[in-house]
C-alpha positions as CSV (number, residue, x, y, z in Angstrom):
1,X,101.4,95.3,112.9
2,X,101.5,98.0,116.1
3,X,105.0,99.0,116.6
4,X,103.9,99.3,120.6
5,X,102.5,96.3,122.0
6,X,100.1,98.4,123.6
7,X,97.9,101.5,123.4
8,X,99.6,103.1,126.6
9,X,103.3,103.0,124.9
10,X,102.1,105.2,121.9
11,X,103.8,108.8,122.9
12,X,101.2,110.3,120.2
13,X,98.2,108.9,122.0
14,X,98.7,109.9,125.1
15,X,99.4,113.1,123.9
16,X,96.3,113.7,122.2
17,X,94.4,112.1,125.0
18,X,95.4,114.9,127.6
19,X,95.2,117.6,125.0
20,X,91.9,116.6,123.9
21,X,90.9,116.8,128.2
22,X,92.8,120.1,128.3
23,X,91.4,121.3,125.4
24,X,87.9,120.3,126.3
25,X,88.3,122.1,129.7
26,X,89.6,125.6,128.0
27,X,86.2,125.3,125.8
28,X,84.3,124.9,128.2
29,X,86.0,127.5,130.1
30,X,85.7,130.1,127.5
31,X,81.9,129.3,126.3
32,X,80.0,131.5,128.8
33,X,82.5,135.0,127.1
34,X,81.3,133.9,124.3
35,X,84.6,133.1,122.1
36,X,86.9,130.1,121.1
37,X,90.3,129.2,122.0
38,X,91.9,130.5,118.9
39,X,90.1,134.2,119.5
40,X,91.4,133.8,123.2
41,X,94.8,133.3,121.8
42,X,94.8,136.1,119.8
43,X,93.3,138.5,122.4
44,X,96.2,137.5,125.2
45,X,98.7,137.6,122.6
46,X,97.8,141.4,121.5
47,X,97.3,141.8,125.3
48,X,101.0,140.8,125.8
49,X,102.5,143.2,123.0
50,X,100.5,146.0,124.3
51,X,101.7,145.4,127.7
52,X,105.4,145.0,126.5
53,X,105.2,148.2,124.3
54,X,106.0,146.5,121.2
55,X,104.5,147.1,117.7
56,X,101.5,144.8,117.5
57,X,100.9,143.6,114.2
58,X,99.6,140.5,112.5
59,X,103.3,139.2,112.3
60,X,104.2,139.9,115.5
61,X,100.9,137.9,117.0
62,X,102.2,134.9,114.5
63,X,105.4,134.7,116.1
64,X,104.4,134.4,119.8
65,X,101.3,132.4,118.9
66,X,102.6,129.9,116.1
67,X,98.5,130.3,114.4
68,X,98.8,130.2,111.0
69,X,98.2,133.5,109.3
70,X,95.0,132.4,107.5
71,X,93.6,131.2,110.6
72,X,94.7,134.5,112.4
73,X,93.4,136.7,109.9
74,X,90.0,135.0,109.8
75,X,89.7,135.0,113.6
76,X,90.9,139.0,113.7
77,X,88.1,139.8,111.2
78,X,85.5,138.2,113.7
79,X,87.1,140.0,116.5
80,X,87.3,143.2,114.8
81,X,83.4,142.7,113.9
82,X,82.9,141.8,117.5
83,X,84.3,145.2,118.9
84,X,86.9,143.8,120.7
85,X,89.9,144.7,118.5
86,X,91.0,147.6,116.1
87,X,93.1,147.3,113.5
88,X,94.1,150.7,111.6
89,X,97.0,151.3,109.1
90,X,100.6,150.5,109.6
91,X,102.2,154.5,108.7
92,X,105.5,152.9,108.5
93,X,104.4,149.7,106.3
94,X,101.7,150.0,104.2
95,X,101.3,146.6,103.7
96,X,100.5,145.4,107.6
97,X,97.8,147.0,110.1
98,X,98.2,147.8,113.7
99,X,96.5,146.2,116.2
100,X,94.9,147.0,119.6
101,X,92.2,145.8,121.9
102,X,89.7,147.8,122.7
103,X,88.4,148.8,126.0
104,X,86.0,146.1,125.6
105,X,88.3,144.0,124.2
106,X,91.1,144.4,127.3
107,X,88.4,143.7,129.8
108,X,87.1,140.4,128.1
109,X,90.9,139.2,127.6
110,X,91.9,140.1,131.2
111,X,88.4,138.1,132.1
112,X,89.7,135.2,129.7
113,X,93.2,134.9,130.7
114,X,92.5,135.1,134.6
115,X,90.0,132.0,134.1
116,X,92.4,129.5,131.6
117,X,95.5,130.8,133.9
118,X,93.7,129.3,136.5
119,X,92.4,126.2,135.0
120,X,95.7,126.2,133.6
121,X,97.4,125.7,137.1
122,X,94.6,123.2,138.4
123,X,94.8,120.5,134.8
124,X,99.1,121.1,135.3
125,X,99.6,121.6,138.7
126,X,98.6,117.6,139.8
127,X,101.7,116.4,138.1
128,X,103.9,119.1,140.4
129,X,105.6,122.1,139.5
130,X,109.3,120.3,138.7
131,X,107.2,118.0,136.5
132,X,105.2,120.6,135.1
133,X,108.2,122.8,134.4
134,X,110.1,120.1,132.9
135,X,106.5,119.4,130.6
136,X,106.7,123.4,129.5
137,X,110.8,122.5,128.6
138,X,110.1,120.1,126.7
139,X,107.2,121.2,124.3
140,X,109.2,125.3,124.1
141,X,112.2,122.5,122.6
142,X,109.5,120.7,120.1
143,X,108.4,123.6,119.4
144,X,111.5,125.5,117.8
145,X,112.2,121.8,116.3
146,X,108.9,122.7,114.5
């Protein structure tokens, strides 16, 4: 009935079985700011634009991030309530808004990113960095298969 004769061969397992601990970890990480790993997202992804001078819009978040834009939407309108981004008319397209972090908003990301960048090295970092690098390869070459 399996097609692996046991659990440890399944490539999809293991996969979700050290996401789900990775994933667990960045929670936890980000409870005490007070937001969730997609808002996180979001935040350093806006962060990055700003920082790169490029036009930061909902479209341009999609692209880096790969959230889909119902999700980002709906996590933008809690972070717009929350103060920690502003959104205000595109001039050149009326049918996108810019986006920007607030003060508030840069110091919670930079707070956020410097804490998962460093759990980040600690849950990769035990398999080594030529294992890790070749880990990162691998899911940037699934990911443009996606």
């Amino acid at each position: 009935m399996f097609k692996n004769a046991e659990p440890s061969q399944s490539i999809g397992l293991q996969f979700w079985s050290v996401y789900s601990k990775w994933q667990l970890s960045v929670i936890s990480c980000l409870k005490p700011l007070n937001i969730t790993h997609t808002q996180f997202v979001v935040l350093t992804a806006i962060l990055w634009l700003e920082e790169q001078h490029q036009l930061v819009t909902q479209a341009s978040v999609v692209a880096i991030t790969g959230i889909d834009k119902m999700t980002l939407s709906k996590s933008l309108k809690n972070l717009v309530f929350q103060g920690f981004v502003v959104k205000s008319k595109n001039e050149s397209d009326s049918r996108s808004f810019i986006l920007r972090l607030s003060d508030d908003g840069e110091l919670l990301t930079k707070k956020a990113l410097f804490l998962i960048e460093k759990l980040d090295e600690e849950f990769f970092g035990i398999i080594g960095q030529k294992k890790e690098n070749d880990f990162r390869e691998l899911l940037l070459e699934y990911r443009k298969c996606l």
